[in-house]
C-alpha positions as CSV (number, residue, x, y, z in Angstrom):
1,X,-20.6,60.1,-9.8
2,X,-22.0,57.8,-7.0
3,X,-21.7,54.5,-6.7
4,X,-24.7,53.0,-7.3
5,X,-24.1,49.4,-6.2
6,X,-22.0,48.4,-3.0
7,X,-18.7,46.1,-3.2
8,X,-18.8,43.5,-0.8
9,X,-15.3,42.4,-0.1
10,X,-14.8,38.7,0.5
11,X,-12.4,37.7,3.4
12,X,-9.2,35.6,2.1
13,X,-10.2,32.5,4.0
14,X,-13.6,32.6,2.3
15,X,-12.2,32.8,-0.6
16,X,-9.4,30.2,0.2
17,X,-12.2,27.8,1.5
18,X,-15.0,28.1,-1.6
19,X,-11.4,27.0,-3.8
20,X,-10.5,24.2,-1.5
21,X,-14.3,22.9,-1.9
22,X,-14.2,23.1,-5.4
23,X,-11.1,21.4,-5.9
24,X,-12.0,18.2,-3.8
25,X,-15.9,18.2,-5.2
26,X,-14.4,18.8,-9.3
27,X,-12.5,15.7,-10.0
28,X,-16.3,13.5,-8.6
29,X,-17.6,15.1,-11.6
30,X,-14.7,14.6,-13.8
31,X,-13.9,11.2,-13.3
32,X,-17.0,9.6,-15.4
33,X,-15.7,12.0,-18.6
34,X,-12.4,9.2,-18.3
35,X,-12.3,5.5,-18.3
36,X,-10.1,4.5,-16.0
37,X,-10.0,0.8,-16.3
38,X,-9.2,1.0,-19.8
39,X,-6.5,3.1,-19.2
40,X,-5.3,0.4,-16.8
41,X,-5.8,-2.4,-19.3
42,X,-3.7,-0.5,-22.1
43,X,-0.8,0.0,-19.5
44,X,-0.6,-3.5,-18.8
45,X,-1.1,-4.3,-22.2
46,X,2.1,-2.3,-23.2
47,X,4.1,-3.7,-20.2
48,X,3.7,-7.4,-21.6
49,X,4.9,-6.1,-25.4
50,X,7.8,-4.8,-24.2
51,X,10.6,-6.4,-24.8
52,X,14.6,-6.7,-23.7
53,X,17.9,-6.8,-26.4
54,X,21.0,-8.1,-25.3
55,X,23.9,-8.0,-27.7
56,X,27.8,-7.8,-27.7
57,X,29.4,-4.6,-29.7
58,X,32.2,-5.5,-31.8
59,X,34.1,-2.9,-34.2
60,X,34.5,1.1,-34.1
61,X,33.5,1.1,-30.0
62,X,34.9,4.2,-29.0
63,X,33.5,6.7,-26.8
64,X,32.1,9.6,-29.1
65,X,30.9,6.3,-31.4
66,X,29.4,4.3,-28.4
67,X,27.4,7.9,-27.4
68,X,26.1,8.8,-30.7
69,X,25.1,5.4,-31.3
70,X,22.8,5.5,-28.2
71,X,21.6,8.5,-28.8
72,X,19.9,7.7,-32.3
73,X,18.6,4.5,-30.7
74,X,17.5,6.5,-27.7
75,X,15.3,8.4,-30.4
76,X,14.2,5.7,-32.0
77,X,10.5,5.6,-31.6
78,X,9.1,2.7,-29.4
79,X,12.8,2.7,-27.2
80,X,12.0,2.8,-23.8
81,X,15.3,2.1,-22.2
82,X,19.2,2.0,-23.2
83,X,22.1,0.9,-21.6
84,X,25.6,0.2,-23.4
85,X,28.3,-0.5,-21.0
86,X,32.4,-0.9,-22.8
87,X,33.7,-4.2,-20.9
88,X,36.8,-3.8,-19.3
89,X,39.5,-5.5,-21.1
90,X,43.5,-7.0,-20.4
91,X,46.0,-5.0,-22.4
92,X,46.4,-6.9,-26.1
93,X,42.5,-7.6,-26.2
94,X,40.2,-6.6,-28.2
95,X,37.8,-3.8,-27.0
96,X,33.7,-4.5,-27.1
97,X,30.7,-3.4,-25.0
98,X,27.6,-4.4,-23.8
99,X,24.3,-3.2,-25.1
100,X,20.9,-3.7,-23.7
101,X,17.8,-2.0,-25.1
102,X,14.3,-2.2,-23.4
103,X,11.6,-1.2,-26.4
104,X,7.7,-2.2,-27.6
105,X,7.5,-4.6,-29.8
106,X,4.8,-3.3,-31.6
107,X,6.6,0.0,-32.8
108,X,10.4,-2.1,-33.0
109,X,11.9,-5.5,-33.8
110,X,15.2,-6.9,-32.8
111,X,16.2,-6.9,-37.1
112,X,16.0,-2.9,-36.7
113,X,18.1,-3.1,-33.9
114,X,20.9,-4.6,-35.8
115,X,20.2,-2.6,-38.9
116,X,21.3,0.5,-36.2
117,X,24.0,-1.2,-35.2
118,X,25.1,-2.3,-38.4
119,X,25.0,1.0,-39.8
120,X,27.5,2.5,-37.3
121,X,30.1,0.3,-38.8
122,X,29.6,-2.2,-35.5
123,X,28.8,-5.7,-35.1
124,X,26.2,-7.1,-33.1
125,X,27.3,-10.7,-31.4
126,X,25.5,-13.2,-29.1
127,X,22.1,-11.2,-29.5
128,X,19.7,-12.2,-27.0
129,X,15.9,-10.7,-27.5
130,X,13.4,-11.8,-24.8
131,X,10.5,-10.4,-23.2
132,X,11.2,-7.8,-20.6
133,X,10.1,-9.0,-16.7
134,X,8.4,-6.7,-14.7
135,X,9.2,-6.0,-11.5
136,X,7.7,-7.6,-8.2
137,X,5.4,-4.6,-7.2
């Protein structure tokens, strides 16, 4: 059988150039499908909710304890960041740690905070919940 209609074979840097023109052209077309100053607005929005907890751990502290307990606050919805931190301590005193936990107040309060903490056979002392400070940019 004959071919009836020809090939025409593109070079690569055709090819390679038609992409690179579509890629910068698409996203002028695109960008009026999304809003973005709202999605600005919402960011900043969330950034003034969030919030800081500060808190002294008292009790069970150990290692495996300290680790489990951040990792079911760490998948707490609405957690952002955590940080617990075992002070160092003389010989005869008492063991504790530092906890601080940046969340959205919308999604989390400080009382479930302490309800984890409580549950995990700790005590939370000298809380401190204030609104997180974003950085200089």
């Amino acid at each position: 059988m004959e071919r009836v209609f020809r090939i025409q074979r593109k070079s690569r840097t055709y090819t390679r150039r038609i992409f690179a023109t579509l890629a910068f052209i698409l996203p002028f077309f695109c960008l009026p499908l999304f809003c973005i100053p709202d999605a600005f607005a919402t960011e900043d929005q969330t950034a003034s909710s969030l919030r800081q907890f500060k808190a002294e751990l008292h009790g069970v502290i150990c290692k495996p304890c300290l680790k489990s307990l951040g990792d079911e606050i760490r998948s707490t919805p609405g957690v952002r960041r955590i940080r617990i931190k075992r002070a160092p301590v003389k010989k005869g005193e008492k063991r504790y740690a530092f906890i601080k936990v940046d969340y959205e107040a919308g999604k989390l309060s400080m009382n479930d905070l302490v309800e984890l903490i409580e549950f995990r056979d700790m005590k939370a002392l000298d809380v401190e919940d204030n609104p997180k400070k974003s950085p200089p940019r």
